[in-house]
C-alpha positions as CSV (number, residue, x, y, z in Angstrom):
1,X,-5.4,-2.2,19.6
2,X,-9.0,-2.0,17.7
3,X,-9.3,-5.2,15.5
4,X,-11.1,-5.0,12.5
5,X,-11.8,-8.6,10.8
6,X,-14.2,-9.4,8.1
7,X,-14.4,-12.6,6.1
8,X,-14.8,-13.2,2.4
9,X,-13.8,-15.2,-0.9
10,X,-10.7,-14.6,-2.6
11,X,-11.0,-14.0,-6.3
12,X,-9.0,-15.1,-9.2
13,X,-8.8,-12.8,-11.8
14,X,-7.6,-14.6,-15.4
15,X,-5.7,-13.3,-18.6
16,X,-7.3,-13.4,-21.9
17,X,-5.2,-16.4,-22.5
18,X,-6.6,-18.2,-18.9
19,X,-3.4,-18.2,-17.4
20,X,-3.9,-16.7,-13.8
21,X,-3.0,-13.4,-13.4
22,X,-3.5,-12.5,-9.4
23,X,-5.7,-13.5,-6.9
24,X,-7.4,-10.2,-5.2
25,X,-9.9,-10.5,-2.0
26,X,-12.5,-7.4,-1.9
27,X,-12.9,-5.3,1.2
28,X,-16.7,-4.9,2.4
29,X,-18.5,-2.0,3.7
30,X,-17.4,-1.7,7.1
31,X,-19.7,-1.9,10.0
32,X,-20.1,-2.3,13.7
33,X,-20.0,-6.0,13.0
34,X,-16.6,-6.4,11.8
35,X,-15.5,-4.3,14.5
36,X,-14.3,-5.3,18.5
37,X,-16.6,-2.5,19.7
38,X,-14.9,-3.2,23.2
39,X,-11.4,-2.4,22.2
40,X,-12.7,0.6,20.3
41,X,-14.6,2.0,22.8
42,X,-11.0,2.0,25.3
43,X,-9.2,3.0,22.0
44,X,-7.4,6.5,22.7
45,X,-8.4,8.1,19.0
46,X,-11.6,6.1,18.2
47,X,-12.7,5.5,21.9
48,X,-15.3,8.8,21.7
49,X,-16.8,8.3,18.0
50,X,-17.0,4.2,19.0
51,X,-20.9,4.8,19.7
52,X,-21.8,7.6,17.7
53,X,-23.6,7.7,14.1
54,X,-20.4,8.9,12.8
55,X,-18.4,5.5,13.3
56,X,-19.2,3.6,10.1
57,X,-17.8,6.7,8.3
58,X,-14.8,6.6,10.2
59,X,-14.3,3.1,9.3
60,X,-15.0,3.9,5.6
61,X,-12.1,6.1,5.8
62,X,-9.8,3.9,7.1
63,X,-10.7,1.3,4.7
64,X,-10.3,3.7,2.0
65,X,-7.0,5.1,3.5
66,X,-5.7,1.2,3.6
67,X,-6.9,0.1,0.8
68,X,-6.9,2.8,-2.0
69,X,-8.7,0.1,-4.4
70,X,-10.8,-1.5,-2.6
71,X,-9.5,-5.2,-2.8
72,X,-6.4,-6.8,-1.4
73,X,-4.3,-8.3,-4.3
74,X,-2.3,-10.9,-3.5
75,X,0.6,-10.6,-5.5
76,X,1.4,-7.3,-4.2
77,X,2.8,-6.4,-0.9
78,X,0.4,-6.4,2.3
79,X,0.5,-3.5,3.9
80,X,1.6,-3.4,7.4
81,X,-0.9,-4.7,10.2
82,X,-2.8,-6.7,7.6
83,X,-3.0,-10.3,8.5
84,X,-4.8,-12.8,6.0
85,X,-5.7,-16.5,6.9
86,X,-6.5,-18.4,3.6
87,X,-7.0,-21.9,5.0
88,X,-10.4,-21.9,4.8
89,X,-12.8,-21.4,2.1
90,X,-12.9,-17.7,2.9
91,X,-9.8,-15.5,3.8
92,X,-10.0,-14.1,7.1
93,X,-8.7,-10.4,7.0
94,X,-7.6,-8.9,10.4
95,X,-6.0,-5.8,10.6
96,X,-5.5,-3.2,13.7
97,X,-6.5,0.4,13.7
């Protein structure tokens, strides 16, 4: 299991009429840092591009293949995998690859 976690502010998007309407978190570029390079490098489909120049596309991908948008809304489902921990002041977004 590669683990993919990144941390950041969840947004609150308003009506015209300032009742709230959802409350959407924003997925960041990707990178190495966001990544457990350990578990990737042992990871059966990753494991080989885990050091190569090629890996920060491959996580682009992915992103862009779990989230279509490129924010998490709230008020929709999560997909599967996705874990968010709001308890702080910014979400923590884990998700396996």
């Amino acid at each position: 299991m590669a683990l993919v976690s990144f941390r950041a502010k969840a947004e609150k998007i308003y009506n015209m009429d300032n009742t709230l309407a959802y409350v959407r978190i924003k997925v960041p570029a990707l990178k190495r840092a966001h990544c457990d390079m350990n578990a990737f490098r042992q990871h059966p489909r990753f494991g080989a591009y885990a050091n190569s120049d090629m890996f920060e596309g491959i996580l682009k991908r992915q992103a862009q293949e779990r989230f279509p948008s490129g924010y998490i809304r709230l008020d929709h489902p999560i997909p599967d995998g996705v874990v968010i921990d709001q308890r702080n002041f910014l979400a923590t977004v884990s998700f396996d690859l």
